[in-house]
C-alpha positions in Angstrom: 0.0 0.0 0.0 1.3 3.5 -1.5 0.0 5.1 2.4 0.6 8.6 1.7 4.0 7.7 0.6 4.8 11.8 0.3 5.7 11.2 4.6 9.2 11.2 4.8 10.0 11.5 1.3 12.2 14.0 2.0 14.5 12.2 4.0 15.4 10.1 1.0 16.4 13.1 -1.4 20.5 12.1 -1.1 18.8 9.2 -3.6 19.3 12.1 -6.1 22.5 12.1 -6.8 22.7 8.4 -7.9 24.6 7.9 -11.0 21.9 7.2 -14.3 22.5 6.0 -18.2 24.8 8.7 -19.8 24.3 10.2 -23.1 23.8 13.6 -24.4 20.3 15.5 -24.2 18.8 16.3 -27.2 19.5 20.3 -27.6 16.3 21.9 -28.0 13.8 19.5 -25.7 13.0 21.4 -22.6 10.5 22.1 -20.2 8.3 25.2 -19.4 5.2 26.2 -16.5 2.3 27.0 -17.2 1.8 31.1 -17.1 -0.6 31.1 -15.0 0.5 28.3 -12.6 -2.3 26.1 -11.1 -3.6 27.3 -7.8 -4.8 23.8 -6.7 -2.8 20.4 -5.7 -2.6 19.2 -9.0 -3.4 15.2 -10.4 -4.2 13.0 -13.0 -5.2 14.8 -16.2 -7.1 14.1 -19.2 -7.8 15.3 -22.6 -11.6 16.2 -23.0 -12.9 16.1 -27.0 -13.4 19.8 -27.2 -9.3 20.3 -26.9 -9.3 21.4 -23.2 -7.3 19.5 -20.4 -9.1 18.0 -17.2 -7.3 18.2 -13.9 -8.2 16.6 -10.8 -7.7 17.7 -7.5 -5.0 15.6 -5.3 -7.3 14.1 -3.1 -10.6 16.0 -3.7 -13.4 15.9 -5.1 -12.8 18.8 -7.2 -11.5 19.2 -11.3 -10.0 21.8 -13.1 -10.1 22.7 -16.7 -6.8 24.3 -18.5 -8.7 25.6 -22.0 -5.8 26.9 -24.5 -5.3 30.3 -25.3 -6.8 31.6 -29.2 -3.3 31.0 -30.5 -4.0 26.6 -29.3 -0.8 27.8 -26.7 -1.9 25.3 -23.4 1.4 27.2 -21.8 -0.8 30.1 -21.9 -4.1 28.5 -21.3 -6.2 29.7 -18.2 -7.9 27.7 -15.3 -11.7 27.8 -14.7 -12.9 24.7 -12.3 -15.5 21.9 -13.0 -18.0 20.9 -11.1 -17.3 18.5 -8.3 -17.9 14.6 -8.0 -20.8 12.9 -6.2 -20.6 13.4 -2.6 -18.5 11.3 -0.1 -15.9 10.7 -3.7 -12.5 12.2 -3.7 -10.6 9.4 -4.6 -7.0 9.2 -5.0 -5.3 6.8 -7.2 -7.7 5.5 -9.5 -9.1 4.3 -12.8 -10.0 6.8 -15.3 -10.7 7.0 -19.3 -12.4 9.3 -21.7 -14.8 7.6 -23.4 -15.9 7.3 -27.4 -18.8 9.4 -26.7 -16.6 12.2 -24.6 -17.5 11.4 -21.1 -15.8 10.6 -18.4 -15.4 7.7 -16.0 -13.7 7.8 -13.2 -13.8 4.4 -10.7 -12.2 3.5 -7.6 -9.4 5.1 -5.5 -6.7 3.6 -3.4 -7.5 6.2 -0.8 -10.2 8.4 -0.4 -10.9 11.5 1.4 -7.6 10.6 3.0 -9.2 6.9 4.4 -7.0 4.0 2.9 -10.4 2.3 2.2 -10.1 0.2 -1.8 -13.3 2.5 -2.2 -15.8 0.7 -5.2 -16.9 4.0 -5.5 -17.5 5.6 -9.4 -18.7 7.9 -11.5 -19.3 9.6 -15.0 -18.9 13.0 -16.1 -21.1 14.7 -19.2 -18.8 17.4 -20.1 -22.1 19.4 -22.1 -24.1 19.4 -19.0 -21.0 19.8 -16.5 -22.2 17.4 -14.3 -21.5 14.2 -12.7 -23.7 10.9 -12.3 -22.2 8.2 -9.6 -21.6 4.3 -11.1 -22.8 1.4 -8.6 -19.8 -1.0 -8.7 -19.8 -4.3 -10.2 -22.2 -7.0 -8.4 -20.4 -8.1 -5.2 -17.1 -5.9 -5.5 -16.3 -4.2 -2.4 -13.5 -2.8 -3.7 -11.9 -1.4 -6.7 -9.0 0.9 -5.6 -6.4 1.7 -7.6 -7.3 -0.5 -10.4 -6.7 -1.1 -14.5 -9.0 0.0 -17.0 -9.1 0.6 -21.0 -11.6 1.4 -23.2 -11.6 -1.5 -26.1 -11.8 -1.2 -29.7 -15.7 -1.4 -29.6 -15.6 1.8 -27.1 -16.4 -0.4 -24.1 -14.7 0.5 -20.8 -12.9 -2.2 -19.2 -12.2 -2.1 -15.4 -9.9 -4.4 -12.7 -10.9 -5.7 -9.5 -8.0 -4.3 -7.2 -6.7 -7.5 -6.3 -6.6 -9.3 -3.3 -10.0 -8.2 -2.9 -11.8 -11.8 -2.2 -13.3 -14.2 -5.2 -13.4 -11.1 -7.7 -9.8 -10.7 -7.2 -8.8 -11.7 -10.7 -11.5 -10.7 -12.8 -12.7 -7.8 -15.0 -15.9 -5.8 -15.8 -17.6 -4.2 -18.5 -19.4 -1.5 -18.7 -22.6 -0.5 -20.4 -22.5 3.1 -20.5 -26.5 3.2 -21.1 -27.4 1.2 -18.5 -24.3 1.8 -16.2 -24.5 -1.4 -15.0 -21.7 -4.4 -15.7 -20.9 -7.4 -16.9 -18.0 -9.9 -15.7 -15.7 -10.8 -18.4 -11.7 -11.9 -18.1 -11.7 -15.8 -18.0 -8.2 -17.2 -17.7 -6.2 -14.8 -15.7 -3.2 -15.9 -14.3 -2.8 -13.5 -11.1 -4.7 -10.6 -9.6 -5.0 -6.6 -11.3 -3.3 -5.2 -8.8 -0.3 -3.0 -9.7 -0.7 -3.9 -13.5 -1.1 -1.7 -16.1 -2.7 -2.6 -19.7 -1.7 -1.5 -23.1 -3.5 -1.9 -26.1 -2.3 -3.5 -28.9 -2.8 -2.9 -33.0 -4.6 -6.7 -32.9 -7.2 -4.7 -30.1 -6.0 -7.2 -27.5 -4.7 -5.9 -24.7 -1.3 -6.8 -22.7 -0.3 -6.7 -19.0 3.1 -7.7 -17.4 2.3 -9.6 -14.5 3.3 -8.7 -10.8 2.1 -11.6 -9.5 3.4 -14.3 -11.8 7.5 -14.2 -12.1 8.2 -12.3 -15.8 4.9 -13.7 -17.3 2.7 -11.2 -19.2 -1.1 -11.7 -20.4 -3.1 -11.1 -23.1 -6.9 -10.3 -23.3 -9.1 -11.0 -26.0 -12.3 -8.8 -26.0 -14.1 -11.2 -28.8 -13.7 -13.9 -26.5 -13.7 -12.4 -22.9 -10.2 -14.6 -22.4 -6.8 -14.4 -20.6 -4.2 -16.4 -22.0 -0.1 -15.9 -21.4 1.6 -13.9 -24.0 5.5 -15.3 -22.9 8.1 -14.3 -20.2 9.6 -10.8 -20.6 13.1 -12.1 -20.6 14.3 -9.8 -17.9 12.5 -8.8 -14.7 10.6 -6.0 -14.6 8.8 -6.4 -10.8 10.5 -4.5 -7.9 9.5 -7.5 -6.1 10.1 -5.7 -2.2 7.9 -2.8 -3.7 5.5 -5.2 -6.0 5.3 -2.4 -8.3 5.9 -2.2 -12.0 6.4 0.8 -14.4 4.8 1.7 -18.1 4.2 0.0 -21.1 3.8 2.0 -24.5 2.5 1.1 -27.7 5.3 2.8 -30.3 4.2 3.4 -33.8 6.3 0.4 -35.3 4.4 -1.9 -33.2 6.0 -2.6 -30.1 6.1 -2.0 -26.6 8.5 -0.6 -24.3 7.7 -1.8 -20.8 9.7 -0.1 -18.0 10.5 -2.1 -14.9 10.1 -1.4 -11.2 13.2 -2.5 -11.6 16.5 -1.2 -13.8 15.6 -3.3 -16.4 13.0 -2.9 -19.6 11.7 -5.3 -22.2 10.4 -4.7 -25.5 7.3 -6.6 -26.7 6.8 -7.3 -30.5 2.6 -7.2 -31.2 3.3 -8.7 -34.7 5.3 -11.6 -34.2 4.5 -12.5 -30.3 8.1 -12.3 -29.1 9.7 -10.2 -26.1 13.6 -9.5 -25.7 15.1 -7.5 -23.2 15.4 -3.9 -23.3 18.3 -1.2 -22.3 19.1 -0.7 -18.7 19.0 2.1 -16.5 22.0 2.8 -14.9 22.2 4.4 -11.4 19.3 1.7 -9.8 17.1 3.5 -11.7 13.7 2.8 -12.4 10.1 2.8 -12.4 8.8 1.8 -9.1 5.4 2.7 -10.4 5.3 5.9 -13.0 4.2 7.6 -16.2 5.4 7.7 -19.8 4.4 9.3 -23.1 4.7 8.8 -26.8 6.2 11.9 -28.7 5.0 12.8 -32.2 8.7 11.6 -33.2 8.0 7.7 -31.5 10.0 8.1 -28.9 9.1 7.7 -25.1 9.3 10.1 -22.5 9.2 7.8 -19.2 10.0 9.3 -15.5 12.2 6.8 -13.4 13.8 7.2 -9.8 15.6 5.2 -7.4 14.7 1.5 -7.1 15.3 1.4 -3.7 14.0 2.1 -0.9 10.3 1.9 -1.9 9.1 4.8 -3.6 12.4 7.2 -3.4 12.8 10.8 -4.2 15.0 11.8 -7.2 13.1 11.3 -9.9 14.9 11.7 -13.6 14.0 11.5 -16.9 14.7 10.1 -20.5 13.5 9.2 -23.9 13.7 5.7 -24.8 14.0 5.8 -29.1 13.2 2.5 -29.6 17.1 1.0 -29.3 18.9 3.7 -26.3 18.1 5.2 -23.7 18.8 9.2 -23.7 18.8 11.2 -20.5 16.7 14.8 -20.7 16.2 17.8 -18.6 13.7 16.7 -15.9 10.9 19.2 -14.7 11.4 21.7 -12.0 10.3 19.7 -8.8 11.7 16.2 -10.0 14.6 16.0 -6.9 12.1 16.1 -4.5 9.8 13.8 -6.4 9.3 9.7 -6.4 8.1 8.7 -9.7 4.8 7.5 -8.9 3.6 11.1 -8.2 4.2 12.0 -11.9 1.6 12.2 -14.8 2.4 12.4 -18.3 -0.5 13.8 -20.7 0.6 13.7 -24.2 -1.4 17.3 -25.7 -3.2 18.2 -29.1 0.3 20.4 -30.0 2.5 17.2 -29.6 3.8 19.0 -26.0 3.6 16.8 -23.3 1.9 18.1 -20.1 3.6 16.9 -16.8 1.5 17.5 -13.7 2.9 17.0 -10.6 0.7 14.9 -7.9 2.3 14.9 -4.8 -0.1 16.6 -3.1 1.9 19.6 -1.7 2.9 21.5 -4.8 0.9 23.1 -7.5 2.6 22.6 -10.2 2.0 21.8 -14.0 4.7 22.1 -16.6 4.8 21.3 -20.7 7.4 19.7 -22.0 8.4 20.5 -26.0 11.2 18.3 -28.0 11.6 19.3 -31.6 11.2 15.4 -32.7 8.9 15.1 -35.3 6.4 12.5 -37.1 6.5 10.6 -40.4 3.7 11.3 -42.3 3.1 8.0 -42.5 1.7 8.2 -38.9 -0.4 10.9 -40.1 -4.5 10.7 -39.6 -6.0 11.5 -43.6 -9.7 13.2 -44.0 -11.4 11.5 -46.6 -14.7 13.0 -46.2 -15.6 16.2 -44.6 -18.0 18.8 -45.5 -16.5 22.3 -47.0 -19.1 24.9 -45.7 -19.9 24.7 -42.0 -21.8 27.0 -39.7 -20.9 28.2 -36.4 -22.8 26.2 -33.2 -23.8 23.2 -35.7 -23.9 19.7 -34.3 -22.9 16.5 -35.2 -20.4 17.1 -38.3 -19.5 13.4 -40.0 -15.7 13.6 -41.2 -14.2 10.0 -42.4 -10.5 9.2 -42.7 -7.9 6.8 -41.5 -5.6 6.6 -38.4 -8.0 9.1 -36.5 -7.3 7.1 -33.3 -3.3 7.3 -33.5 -0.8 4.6 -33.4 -1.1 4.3 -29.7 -2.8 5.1 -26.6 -0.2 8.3 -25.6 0.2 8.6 -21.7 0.6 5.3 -19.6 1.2 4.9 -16.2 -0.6 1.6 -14.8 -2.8 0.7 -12.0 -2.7 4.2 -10.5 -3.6 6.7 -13.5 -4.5 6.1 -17.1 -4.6 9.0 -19.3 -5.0 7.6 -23.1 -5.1 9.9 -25.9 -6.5 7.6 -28.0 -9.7 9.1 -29.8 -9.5 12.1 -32.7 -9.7 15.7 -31.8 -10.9 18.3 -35.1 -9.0 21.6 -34.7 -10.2 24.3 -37.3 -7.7 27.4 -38.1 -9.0 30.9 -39.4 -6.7 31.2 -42.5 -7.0 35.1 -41.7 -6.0 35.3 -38.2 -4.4 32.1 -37.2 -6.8 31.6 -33.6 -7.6 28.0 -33.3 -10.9 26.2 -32.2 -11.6 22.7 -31.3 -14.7 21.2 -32.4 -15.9 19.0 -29.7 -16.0 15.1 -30.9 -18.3 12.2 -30.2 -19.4 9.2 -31.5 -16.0 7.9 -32.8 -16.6 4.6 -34.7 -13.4 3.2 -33.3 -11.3 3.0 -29.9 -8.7 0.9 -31.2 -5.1 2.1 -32.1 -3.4 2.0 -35.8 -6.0 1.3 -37.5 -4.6 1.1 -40.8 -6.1 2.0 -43.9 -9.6 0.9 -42.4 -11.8 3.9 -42.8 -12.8 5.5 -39.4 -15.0 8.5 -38.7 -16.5 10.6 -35.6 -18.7 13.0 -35.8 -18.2 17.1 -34.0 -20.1 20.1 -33.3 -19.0 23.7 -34.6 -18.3 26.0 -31.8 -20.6 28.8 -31.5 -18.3 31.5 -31.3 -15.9 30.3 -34.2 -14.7 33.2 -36.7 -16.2 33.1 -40.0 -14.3 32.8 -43.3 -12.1 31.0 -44.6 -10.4 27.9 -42.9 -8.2 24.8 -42.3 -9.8 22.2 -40.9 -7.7 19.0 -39.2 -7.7 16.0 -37.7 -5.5 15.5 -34.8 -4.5 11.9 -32.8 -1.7 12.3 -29.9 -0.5 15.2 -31.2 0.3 14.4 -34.7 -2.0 16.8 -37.3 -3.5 15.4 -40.5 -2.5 17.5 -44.0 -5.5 20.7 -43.6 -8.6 20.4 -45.7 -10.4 23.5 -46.4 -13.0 24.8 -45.2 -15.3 28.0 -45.0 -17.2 28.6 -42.0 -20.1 30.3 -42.6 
């Protein structure tokens, strides 16, 4: 149990100055704050359809949005606050995912309002009402904590039983967002949810590195509710005195770079099956629990620290580019940090937002590299309309890739924060200013999609400028080619 691991954290800062892989930083990545700096404890955060950023509350019941500034500049976006969850919810820790039709759901909570209770507590957020509607857990689950989820190709959210939480200890539920009720699915798995993260794969199956089972790793089928072992990962990746575990990130060539809670990584192949250790960290460095993020150029950004003592200050960071291991600048607090208390939200620009969850600082910072895509990884528009009117609803616009090549930010049991789903950013050719058009109804939640044609439909803000415009399709931070468009 993570209880309030913030105590005494200080004390093991000296854990700082521990040696870590060498290697030059690339010249231009760097990292900035906000301008107008958060004035709440700052938490998970999640990217809402409409192109603003939702912030939770360390501890609370309350969110925050961050809405960019006319330019699309979130380093110069400005706070307004949400409204608050169901009362008796402020969970901490938890399971979290934006769904196909832009809500929110948010379930469980290792801790909440400060009691180290496993709460089963849940709920969903409507963003167009501003409102939120609490989610009875599944059938006989008293707890959910900090637990797993993933939304699945079919837009179904998919949610872990903590673990060691009595006969639903290794099993998974689905829910029906219409009826918000659930139904038990995950035959076949090898060891409890707890600590494990889950990363979708191209095939829609999803993977997990087991805690609980030596260097074995899982994979779900959602067409047949199944578990069945996907191979050992070659090295060990579980701090076994810590049971805790790191990332795992989809790249755009199709495999995935899972971090140990250890100094070691492993690399997963989704096309042939096949794992094979990964670089080392240097320094006992690792991830004993904590975030990464794909960058519009492939790479990873992942936050490590000490692998010992259990959840040690002196956190540091690097980008993994798919052979070596490359240490960066690391964000302003990240001495006095533990990994676990860092989230990693990859943004609409292709910045990476870093907020900072260690419940005594409010801090939130954006971090730029000047890596870039190929445009192979590039979502297309096939189909859009050319003439649109300000404040109309439900726009259909067709293409490929519109989910991305991966699901962004990963972190694990404690925080999910995929990117996964398209965004529609339209550009007044005369002034530059920059709306999002809010999106719903995505056909697909899966990731590299392919050539398969996709679509979602959006709704025209009311206040867009008229004229004449660029319209685009945006997926973790990587921009279609602009269609025109003239908004009327």
């Amino acid at each position: 149990m993570k209880v309030f691991r913030t105590i005494g954290i200080a004390l093991l800062t000296f854990l700082a100055g521990l040696g870590i892989a060498s290697s030059q930083e690339p010249t231009s990545s760097k990292w900035q704050k906000l301008t107008n700096v958060p004035t709440f404890q700052t938490d998970t955060a999640l990217q809402l359809t409409d192109g603003t950023i939702m912030v939770h509350q360390y501890l609370s019941a309350a969110w925050w949005r961050l809405t960019p500034d006319i330019t699309g500049s979130y380093l110069n976006g400005t706070w307004t606050q949400l409204a608050s969850m169901p009362s008796g919810y402020a969970p901490l820790y938890f399971g979290s995912a934006v769904l196909a039709d832009g809500q929110v759901v948010v379930e469980g909570g290792e801790y909440n309002g400060g009691t180290d209770d496993e709460t089963n507590l849940g709920a969903i957020y409507n963003p167009t009402t501003n409102a939120w509607t609490s989610i009875k857990a599944p059938s006989g689950w008293t707890h959910i904590g900090d637990a797993s989820s993933a939304v699945l190709p079919d837009g179904t959210f998919m949610l872990g039983n903590c673990g060691s939480c009595g006969p639903f200890e290794l099993a998974q539920a689905l829910l029906d967002e219409t009826t918000l009720t659930w139904t038990i699915t995950g035959t076949g798995k090898a060891d409890q949810n707890s600590e494990e993260g889950w990363t979708l794969l191209p095939t829609g199956d999803v993977l997990t590195v087991d805690v609980w089972n030596g260097t074995e790793s899982e994979l779900y089928n959602p067409n047949t509710g199944d578990w069945t072992l996907a191979g050992s990962t070659v090295a060990k990746l579980v701090n076994v005195p810590c049971s805790e575990i790191g990332p795992a990130v989809l790249r755009p060539d199709g495999t995935v770079f899972a971090v140990g809670g250890t100094s070691n990584t492993a690399i997963y192949d989704s096309s042939t099956g096949v794992w094979t250790a990964g670089p080392i960290f240097s320094g006992k460095l690792g991830s004993v629990d904590g975030p990464a993020a794909i960058l519009p150029d492939g790479n990873v950004l992942v936050d490590v620290g000490p692998i010992s003592p259990c959840y040690a200050s002196g956190s540091k960071f690097f980008e993994f580019n798919g052979t070596t291991l490359t240490a960066v600048t690391a964000p302003a607090n990240a001495a006095d940090d533990p990994s676990y208390v860092g989230r990693l939200l990859v943004l609409p620009t292709g910045q990476v937002l870093f907020t900072d969850a260690d419940g005594t600082v409010k801090n939130a910072e954006i971090y730029t590299t000047t890596g870039t895509y190929e445009s192979a990884w590039q979502p297309t528009i096939t189909s859009v309309a050319t003439t649109l009117s300000p404040g109309s609803t439900n726009n259909p616009i067709e293409g490929t890739q519109f989910n991305g090549l991966s699901q962004g930010g990963m972190y694990g049991d404690d925080a999910q924060m995929a990117t996964n789903y398209p965004l529609v950013r339209i550009e007044n050719k005369a002034t530059r200013h920059i709306f999002y058009a809010r999106t719903h109804g995505h056909s697909t939640m899966g990731v590299a999609t392919g050539s398969t044609i996709v679509s979602t439909t959006f709704d025209v803000p009311a206040d867009i400028e008229t004229g004449a415009s660029a319209i685009f399709v945006v997926a973790n931070g990587i921009p279609s080619a602009a269609k025109p468009v003239t908004i009327e």
